[in-house]
C-alpha positions as CSV (number, residue, x, y, z in Angstrom):
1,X,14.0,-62.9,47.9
2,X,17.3,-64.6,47.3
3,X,17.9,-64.7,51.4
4,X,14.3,-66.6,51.7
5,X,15.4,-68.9,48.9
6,X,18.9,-69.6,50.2
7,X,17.4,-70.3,53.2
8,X,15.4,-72.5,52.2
9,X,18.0,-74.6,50.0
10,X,19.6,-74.9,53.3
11,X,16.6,-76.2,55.1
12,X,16.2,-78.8,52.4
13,X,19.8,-79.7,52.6
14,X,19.9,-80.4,56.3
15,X,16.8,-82.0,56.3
16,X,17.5,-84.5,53.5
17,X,20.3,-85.9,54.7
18,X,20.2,-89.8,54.5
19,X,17.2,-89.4,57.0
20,X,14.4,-92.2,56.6
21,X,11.3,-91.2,54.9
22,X,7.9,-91.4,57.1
23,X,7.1,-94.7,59.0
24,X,10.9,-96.2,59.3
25,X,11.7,-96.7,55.5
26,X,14.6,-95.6,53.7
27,X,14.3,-92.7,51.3
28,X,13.9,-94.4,47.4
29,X,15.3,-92.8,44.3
30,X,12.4,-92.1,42.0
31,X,11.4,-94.9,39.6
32,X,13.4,-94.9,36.0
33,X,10.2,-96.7,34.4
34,X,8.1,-93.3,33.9
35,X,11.7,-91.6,32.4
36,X,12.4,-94.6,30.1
37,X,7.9,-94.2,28.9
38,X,9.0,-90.2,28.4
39,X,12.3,-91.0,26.6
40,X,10.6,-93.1,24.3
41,X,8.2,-90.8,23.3
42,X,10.7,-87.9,22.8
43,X,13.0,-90.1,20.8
44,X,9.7,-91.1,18.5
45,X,8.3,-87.6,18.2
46,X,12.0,-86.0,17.7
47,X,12.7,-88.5,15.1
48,X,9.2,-87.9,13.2
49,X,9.7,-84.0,13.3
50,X,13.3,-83.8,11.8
51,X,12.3,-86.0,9.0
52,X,8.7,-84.1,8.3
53,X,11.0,-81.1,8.9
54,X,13.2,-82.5,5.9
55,X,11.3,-84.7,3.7
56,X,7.9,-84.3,4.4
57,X,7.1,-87.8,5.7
58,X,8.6,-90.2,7.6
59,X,10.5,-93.1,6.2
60,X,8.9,-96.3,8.2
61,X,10.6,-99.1,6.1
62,X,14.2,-97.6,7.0
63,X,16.1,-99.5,10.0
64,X,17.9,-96.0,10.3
65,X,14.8,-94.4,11.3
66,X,13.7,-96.8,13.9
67,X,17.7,-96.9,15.1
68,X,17.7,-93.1,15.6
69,X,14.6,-93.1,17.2
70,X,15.8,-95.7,20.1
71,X,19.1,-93.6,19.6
72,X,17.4,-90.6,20.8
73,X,15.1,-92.4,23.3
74,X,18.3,-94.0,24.9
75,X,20.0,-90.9,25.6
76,X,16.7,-89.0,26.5
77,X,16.1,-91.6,29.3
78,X,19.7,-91.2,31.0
79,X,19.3,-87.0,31.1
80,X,15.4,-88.3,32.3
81,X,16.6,-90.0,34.9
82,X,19.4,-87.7,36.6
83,X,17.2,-84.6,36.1
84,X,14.1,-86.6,38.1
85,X,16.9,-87.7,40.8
86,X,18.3,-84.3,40.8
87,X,14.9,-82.9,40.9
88,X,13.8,-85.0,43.5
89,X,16.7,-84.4,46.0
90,X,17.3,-80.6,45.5
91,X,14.3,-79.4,44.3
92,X,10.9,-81.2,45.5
93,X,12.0,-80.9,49.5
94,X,12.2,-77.3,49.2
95,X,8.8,-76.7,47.2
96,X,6.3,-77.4,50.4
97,X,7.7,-76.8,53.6
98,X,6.4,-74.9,57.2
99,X,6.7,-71.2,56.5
100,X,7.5,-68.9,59.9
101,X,5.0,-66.0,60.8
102,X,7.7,-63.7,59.4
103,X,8.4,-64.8,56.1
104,X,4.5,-65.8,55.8
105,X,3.7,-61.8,56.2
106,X,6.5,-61.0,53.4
107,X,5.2,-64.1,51.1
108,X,1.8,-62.5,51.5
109,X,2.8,-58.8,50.7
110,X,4.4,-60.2,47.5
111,X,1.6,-62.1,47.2
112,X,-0.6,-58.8,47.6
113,X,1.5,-57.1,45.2
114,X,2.0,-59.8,42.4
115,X,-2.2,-59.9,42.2
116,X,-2.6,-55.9,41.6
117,X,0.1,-55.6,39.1
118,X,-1.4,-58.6,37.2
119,X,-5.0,-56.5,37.4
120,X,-3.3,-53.5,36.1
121,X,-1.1,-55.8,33.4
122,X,-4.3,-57.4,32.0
123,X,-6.4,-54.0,32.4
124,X,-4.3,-52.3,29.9
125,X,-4.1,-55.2,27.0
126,X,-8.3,-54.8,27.8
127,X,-7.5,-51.1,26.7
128,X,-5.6,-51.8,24.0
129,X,-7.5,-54.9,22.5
130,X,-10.8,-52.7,23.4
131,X,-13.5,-53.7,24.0
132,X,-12.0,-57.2,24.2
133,X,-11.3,-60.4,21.9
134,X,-14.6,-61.1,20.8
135,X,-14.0,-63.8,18.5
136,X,-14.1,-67.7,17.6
137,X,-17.1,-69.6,16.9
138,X,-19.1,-65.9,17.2
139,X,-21.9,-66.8,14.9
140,X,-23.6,-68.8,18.0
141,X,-24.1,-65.6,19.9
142,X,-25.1,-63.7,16.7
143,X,-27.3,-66.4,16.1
144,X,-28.9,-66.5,19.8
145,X,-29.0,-62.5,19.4
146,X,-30.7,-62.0,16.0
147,X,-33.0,-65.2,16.6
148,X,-33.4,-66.6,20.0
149,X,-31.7,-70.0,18.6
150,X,-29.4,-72.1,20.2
151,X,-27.1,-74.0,18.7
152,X,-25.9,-77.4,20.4
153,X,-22.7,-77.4,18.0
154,X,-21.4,-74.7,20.0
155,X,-21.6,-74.4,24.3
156,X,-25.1,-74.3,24.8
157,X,-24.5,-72.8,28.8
158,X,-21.7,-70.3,27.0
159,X,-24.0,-69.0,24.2
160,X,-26.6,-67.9,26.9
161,X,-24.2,-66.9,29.3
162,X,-22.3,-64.8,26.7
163,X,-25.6,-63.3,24.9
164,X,-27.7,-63.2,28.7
165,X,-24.7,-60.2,29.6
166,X,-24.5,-58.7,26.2
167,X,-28.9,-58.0,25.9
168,X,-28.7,-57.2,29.3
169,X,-25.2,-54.9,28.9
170,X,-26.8,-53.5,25.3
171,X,-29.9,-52.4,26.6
172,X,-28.2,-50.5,29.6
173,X,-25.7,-48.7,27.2
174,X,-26.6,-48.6,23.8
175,X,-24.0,-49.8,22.4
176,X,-22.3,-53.1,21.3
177,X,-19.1,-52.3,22.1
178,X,-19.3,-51.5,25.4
179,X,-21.9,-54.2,25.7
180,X,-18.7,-56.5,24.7
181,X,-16.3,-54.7,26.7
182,X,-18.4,-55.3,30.0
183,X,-18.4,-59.0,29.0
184,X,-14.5,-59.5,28.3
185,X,-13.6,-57.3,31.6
186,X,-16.1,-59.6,33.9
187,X,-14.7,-62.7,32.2
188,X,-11.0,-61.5,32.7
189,X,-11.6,-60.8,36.1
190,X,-12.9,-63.8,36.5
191,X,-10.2,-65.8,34.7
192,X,-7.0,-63.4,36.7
193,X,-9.3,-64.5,39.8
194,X,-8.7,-67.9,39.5
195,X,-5.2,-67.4,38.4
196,X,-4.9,-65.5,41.5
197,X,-6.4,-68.1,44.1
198,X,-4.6,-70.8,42.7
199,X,-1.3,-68.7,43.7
200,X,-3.2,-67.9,47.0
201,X,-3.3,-71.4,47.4
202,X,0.2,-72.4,46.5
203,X,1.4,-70.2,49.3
204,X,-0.8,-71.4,52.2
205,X,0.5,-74.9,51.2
206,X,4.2,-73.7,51.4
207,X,5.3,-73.1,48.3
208,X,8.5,-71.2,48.0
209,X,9.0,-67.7,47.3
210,X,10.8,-67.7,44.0
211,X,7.9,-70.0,42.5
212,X,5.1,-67.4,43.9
213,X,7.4,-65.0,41.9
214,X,7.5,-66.2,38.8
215,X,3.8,-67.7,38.9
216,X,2.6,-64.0,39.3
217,X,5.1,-63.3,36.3
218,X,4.0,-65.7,34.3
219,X,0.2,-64.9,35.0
220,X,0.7,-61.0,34.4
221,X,3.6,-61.3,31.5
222,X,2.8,-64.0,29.6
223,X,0.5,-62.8,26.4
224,X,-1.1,-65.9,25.6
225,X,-2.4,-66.1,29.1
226,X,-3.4,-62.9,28.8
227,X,-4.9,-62.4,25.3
228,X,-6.8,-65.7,25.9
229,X,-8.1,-64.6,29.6
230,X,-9.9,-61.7,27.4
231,X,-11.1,-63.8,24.9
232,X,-14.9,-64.9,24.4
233,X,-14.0,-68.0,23.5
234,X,-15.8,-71.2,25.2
235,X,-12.2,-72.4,25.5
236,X,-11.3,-69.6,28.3
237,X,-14.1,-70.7,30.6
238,X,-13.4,-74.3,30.4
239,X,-9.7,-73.9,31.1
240,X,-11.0,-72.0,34.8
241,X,-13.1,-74.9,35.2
242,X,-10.2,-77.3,34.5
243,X,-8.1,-75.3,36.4
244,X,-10.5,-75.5,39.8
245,X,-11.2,-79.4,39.5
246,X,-7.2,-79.8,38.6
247,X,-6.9,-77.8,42.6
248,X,-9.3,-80.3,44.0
249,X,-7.4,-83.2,43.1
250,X,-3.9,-81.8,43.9
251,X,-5.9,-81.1,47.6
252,X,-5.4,-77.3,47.2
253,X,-8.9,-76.9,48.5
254,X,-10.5,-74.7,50.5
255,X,-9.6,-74.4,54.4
256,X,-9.1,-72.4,57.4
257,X,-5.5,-71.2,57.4
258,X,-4.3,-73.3,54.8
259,X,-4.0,-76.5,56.7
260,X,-5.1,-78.9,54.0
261,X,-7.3,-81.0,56.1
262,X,-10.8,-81.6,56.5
263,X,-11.3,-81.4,60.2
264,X,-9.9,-82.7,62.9
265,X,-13.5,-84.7,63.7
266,X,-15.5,-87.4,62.2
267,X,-17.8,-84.6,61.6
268,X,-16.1,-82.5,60.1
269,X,-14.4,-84.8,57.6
270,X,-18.0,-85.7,56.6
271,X,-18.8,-82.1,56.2
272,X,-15.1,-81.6,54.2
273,X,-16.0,-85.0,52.0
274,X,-19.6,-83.5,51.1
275,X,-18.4,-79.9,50.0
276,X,-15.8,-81.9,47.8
277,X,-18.0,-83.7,46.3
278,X,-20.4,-80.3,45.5
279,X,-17.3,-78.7,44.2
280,X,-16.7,-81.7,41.9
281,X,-20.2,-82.4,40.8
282,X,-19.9,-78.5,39.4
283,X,-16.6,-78.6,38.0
284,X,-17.0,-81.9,36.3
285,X,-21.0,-80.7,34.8
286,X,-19.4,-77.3,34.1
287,X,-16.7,-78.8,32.2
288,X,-19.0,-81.2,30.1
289,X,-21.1,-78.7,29.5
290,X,-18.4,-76.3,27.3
291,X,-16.7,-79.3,25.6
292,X,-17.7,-82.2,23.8
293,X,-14.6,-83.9,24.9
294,X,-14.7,-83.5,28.3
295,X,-17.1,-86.5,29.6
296,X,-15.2,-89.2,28.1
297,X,-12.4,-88.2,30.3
298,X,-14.2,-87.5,33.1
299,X,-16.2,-90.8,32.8
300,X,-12.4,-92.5,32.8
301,X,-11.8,-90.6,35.6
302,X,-14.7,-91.8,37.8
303,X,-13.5,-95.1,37.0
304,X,-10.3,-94.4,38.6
305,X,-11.1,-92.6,41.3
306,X,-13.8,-95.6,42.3
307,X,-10.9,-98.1,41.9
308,X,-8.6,-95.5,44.2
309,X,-11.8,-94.9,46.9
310,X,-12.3,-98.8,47.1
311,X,-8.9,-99.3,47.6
312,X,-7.9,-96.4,49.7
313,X,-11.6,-94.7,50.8
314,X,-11.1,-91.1,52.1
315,X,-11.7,-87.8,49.9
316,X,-11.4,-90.6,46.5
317,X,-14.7,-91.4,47.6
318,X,-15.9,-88.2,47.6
319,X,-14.3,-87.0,44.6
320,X,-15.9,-90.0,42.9
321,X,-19.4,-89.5,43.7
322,X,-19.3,-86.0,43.0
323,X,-17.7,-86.8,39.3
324,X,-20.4,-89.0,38.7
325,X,-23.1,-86.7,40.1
326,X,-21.6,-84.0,37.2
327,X,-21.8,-86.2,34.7
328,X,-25.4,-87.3,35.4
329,X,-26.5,-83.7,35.8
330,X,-24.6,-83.0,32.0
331,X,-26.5,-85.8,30.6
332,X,-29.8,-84.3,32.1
333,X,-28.5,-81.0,30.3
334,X,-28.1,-82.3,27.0
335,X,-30.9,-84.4,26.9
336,X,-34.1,-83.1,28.5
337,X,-33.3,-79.9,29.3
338,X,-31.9,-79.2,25.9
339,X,-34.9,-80.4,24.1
340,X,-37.0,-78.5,26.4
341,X,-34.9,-75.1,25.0
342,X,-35.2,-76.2,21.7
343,X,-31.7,-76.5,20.8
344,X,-30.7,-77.4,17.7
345,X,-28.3,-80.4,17.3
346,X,-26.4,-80.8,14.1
347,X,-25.3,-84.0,13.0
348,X,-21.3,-84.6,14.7
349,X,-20.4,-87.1,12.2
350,X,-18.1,-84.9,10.1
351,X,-16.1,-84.0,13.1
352,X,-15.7,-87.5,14.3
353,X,-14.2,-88.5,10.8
354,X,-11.2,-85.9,11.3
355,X,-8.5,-88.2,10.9
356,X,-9.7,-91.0,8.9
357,X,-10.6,-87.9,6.6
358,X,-7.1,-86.7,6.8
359,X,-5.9,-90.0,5.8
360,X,-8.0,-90.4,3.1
361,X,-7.2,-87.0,1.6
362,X,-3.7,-87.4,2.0
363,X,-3.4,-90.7,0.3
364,X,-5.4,-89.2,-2.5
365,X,-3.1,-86.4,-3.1
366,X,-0.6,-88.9,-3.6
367,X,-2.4,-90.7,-5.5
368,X,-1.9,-93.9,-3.7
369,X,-6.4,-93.9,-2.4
370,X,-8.0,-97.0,-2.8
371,X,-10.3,-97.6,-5.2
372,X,-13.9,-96.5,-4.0
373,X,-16.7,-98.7,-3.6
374,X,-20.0,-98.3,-5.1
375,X,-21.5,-97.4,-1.8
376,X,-19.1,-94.0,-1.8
377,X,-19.4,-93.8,-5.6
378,X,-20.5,-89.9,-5.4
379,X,-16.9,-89.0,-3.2
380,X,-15.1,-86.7,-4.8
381,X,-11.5,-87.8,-3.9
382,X,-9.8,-85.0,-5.8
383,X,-11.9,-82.5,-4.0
384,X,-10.5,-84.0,-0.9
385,X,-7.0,-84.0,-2.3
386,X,-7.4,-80.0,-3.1
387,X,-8.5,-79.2,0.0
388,X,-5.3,-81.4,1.7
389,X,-3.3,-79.1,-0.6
390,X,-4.9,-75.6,0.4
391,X,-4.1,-76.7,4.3
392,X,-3.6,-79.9,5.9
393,X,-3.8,-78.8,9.1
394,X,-7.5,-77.9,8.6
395,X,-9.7,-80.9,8.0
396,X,-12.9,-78.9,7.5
397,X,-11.2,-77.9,3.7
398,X,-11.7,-82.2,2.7
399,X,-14.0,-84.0,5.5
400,X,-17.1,-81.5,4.4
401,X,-16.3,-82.9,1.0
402,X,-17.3,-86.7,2.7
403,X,-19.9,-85.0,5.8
404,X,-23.1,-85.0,3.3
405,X,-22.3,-88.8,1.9
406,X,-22.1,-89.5,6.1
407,X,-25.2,-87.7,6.8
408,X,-26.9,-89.5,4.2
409,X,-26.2,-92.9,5.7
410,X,-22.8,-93.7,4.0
411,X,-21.0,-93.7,7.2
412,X,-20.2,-97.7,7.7
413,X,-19.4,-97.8,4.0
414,X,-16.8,-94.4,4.7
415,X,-15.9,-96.3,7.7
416,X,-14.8,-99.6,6.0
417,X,-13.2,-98.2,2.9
418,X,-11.0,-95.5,5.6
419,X,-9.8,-99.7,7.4
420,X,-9.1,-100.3,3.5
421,X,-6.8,-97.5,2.9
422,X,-5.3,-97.6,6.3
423,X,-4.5,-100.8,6.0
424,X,-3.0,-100.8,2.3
425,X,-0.8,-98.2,3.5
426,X,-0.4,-97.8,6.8
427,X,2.5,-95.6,6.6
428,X,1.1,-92.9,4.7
429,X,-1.7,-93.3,7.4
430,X,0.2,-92.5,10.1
431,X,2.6,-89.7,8.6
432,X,-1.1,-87.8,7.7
433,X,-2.3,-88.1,11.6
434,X,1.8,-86.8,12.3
435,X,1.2,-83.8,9.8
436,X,-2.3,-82.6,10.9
437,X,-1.1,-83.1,14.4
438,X,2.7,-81.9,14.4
439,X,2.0,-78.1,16.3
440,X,0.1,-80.1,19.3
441,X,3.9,-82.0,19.7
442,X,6.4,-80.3,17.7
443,X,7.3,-76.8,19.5
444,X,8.6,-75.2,16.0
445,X,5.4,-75.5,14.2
446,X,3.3,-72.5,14.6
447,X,-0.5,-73.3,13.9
448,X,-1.7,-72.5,10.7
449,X,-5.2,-73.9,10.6
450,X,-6.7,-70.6,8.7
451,X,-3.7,-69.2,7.0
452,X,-5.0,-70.1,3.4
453,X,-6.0,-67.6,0.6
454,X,-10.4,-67.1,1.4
455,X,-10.7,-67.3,4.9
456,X,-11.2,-63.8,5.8
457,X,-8.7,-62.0,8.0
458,X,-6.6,-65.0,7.8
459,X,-5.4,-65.5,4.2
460,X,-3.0,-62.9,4.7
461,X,-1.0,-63.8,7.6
462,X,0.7,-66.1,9.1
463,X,-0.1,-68.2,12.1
464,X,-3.3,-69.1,13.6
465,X,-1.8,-68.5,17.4
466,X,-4.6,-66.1,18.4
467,X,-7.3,-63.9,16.0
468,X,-6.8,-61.2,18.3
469,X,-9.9,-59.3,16.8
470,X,-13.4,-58.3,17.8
471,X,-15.9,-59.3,15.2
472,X,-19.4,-58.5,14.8
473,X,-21.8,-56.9,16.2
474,X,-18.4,-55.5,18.2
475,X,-15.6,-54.1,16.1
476,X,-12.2,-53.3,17.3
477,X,-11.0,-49.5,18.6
478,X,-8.0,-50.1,20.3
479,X,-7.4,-46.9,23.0
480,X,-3.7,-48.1,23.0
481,X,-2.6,-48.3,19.3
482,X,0.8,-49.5,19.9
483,X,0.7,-52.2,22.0
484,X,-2.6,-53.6,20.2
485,X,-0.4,-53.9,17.3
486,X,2.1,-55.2,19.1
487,X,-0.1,-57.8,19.9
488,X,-1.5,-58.5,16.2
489,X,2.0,-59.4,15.2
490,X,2.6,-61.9,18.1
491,X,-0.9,-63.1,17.2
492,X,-0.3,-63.5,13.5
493,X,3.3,-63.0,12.5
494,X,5.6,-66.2,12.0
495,X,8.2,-64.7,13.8
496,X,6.1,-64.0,16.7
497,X,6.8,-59.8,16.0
498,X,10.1,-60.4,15.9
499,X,10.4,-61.8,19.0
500,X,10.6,-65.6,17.8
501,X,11.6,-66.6,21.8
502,X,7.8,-66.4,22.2
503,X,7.2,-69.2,20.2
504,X,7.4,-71.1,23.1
505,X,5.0,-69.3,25.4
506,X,2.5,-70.0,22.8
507,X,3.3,-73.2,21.3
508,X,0.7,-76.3,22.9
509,X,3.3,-78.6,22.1
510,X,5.8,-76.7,24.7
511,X,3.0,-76.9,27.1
512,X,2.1,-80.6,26.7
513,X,5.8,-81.6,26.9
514,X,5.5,-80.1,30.0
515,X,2.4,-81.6,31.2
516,X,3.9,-85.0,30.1
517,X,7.2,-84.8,31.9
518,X,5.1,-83.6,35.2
519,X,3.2,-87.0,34.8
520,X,6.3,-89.1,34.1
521,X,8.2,-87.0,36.9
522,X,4.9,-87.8,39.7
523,X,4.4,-91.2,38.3
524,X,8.6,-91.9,39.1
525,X,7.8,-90.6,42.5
526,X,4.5,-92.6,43.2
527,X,3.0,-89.6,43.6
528,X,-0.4,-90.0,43.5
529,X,-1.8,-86.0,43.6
530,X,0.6,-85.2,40.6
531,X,-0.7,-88.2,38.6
532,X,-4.3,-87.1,39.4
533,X,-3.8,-83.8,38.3
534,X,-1.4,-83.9,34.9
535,X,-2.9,-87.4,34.1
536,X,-6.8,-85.3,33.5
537,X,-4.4,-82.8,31.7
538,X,-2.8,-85.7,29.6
539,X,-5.9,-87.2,28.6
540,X,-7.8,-83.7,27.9
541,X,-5.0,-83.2,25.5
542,X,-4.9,-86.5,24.2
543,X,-8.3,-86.1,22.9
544,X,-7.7,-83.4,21.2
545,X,-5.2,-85.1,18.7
546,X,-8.6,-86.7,16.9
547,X,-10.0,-83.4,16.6
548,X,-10.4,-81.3,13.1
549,X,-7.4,-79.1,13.6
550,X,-4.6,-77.6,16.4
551,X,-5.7,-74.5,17.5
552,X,-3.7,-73.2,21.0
553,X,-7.3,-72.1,22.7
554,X,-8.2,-75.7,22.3
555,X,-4.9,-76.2,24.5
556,X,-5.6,-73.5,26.7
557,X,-6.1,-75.2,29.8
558,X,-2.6,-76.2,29.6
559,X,-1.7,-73.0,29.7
560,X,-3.7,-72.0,32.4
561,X,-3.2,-74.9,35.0
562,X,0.8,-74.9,34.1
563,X,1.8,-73.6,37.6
564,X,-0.3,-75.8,39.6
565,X,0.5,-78.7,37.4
566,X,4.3,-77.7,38.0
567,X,4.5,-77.7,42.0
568,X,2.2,-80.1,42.4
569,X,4.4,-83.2,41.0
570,X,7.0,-81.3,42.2
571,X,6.2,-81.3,45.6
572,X,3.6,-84.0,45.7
573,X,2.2,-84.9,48.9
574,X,5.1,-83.1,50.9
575,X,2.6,-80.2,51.7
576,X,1.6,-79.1,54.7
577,X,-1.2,-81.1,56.8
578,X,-1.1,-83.5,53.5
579,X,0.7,-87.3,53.4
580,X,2.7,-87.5,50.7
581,X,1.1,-88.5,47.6
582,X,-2.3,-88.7,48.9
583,X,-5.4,-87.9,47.4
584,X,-7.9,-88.5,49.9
């Protein structure tokens, strides 16, 4: 392995060179803006976490704090910039190039090995979690099971694809565990699959040896990607989803031998644009369908791609129409087709209030709220301020204190008095939003959403990383003891089981940096594909940040797409049969 990758160091080497780039133009350094954009962010978030880390807010009127901020933002953007140039000249040339018949066959055996000792990696945590993590949000299947009802606050198409397999698994063997366990294995199969054919995928488009290696490794090793791959959760499904539309936009499609083309023919392009724009229509209607989120960013992203197809025409056009096709097939499925199931829709309002109720609750508990008006008379702002007390990074403990006021019209006046608050004190404002936020962008913050005394299981750990349990109708019997407790601990355990290096692996924050700098790192090299792919990621995520808490399966498709979202803005459009940076 070290031959192949010497090798291909050397390749890069000698074909870098001061040689022009394609069409006669001389080779550019990557950008600096997207670096200084990065740096600026690091130097605010850096700034903000130290002082939470030491105070417990953030001191806006002090020069010092906006000085060390553009301190750390100044020196963030110089180690920005050489890492992209290094990056760019030592790493990105070797990451897509022509691979000879002889090292393809080894690439493939490694290849061919990697994928079975992942299967055999992921069949034993089945074994040991047995019959599976069946858990989060489980009272939607129960509730399907016990009365045919379906629930629109939770997946609709993932309550009656979930429930569909365990009738059908129950009545076949009796039992709900093994109902469960048939459901977690399928669903990790399907989940290793597509971790699997995106490393298929990365090899027919050249990418090196050593990154194969450590994709498998990461894919196989990695807990959190395993745990989660087992996991009922809607969150697992829509990260494969993300996963297969985020390889459609890189242009790690489909395709005889790997070439990365269409078709040589006028008719064959047509037939390449049309089964692009059926893979998208899917993705992008699957995606809508198991997260409320996922339209608005879609819908952004059919704008863009119909700015990029007008401009530019070739697979952008069918990309487009295929993202708007999902989207009008999601609205179908929430609309009519939902009525016609007679799915019942709660009111949203309480959830779309996270923040401002945050805010509220925060200022409150410092007593520093504003005084209510007589429209919001009935809102108890104590009981908001206890809940901020008994966890802040759960919003369900205050905003359900406000959700019956919204429901019963008071939303405008909520609305108006949260602009009152916010605007009396804007700092406090923002350090709440920081604070309920901080383990989506701060990579020593476990999550610790349910860790607070009567929430069952919960009260008496931890972290919230993972609930690595199977709750009812199922119930956990672990056929490998050891390593399922093993597991718990990493799950629930501050200190990650004693093995705090793991905080990483499961931190979103340490997977969102990383999504960022592959965005800032594409953007610097105008490449187009990587922007595509980690900008969806980016905006995914940034949605998130209004939501009621920061849970890592909400971030899982971060997790999930990290290798794809890696060499693509690494290598951008220098794969095989591709133009660099295009996304036709």
């Amino acid at each position: 392995m070290a031959r192949h990758f010497a090798q291909d160091t050397r390749g890069a080497r000698g074909a870098r060179g001061d040689a022009p780039a394609r069409g006669g133009q001389a080779r550019r350094d990557p950008s600096p803006v997207p670096a200084v954009l990065l740096a600026l962010l690091v130097g605010f978030f850096a700034v903000c976490g130290a002082q939470l880390h030491t105070y417990d807010a953030v001191d806006w009127r002090s020069p010092l704090t906006w000085c060390a901020m553009l301190g750390v933002a100044a020196v963030a953007s110089v180690l920005l910039t050489l890492l992209f140039r290094l990056l760019d000249h030592r790493v990105s040339p070797i990451m897509a190039r022509p691979v000879g018949e002889r090292d393809r066959l080894l690439r493939r055996r490694v290849l061919v090995a990697g994928v079975a000792v992942m299967a055999l990696c992921w069949l034993v945590v089945w074994l040991a979690a047995w019959p599976g993590f069946f858990c989060y949000d489980t009272w939607a299947f129960n509730s399907r099971l016990e009365t045919g009802r379906l629930n629109a606050q939770q997946s609709v198409l993932h309550t009656l694809l979930v429930t569909t397999v365990l009738q059908g698994a129950h009545a076949l063997l009796g039992s709900w565990n093994a109902a469960v366990a048939v459901y977690t294995l399928v669903q990790g199969a399907v989940v290793a699959g597509s971790a699997a054919w995106a490393l298929v995928r990365l090899e027919r488009a050249g990418a090196p040896l050593p990154f194969l290696v450590c994709g498998i490794a990461y894919f196989s090793l990695n807990p959190f990607i395993v745990m989660f791959g087992l996991c009922s959760t809607k969150d697992t499904l829509f990260a494969v989803w993300t996963l297969l539309l985020v390889m459609e936009l890189a242009g790690l499609r489909g395709g005889a031998g790997g070439k990365g083309g269409d078709g040589a023919g006028e008719v064959c392009r047509a037939r390449g644009g049309m089964l692009a724009a059926a893979r998208c229509a899917v993705l992008v209607f699957l995606m809508g369908a198991y997260r409320n989120n996922a339209p608005y960013v879609l819908a952004v992203a059919l704008v863009a791609l119909a700015v990029v197809a007008v401009a530019r025409r070739g697979r952008s056009v069918a990309l487009a129409a295929g993202t708007a096709v999902g989207l009008a097939c999601y609205l179908a499925w929430t609309g009519p087709i939902a009525a016609a199931l007679g799915v019942v829709r709660p009111s949203s309002v309480g959830e779309m209030i996270s923040v401002p109720a945050a805010n509220v609750a925060y200022m409150a508990s410092l007593g520093e709220a504003e005084p209510l008006p007589e429209g919001l008379s009935e809102l108890d702002l104590q009981a908001m301020a206890d809940g901020w007390e008994l966890c802040r990074q759960n919003t369900d403990n205050y905003r359900n204190v406000a959700t019956p006021l919204l429901e019963a019209g008071a939303t405008g006046e909520f609305v108006l008095y949260w602009l009152d608050c916010v605007a009396a004190h804007p700092g406090l404002a923002l350090n709440s939003a920081l604070i309920l936020t901080q383990p989506a962008w701060d990579p020593t913050v476990e999550s610790t959403s349910y860790n607070f005394p009567g929430y069952p299981s919960y009260g008496e750990t931890q972290t919230s990383v993972f609930a690595c349990l199977a709750e009812d109708p199922a119930h956990t019997d672990s056929k490998l003891p050891a390593l399922y407790d093993l597991l718990w601990s990493i799950s629930r355990d501050a200190d990650y089981g004693g093995r705090p290096w793991l905080a990483a692996l499961g931190s979103p924050a340490s997977l969102m940096w990383l999504t960022l700098a592959c965005l800032a790192y594409a953007a610097a090299r105008r490449n187009a594909r990587g922007v595509a792919a980690a900008g969806l990621l980016a905006l995914l995520s940034a949605t998130l940040l209004l939501g009621p808490t920061v849970l890592p399966r909400y971030y899982w498709f971060l997790y999930l797409c990290a290798p794809v979202t890696v060499w693509v803005s690494l290598a951008g459009g220098r794969e095989r049969g591709g133009d660099a940076g295009e996304t036709r």
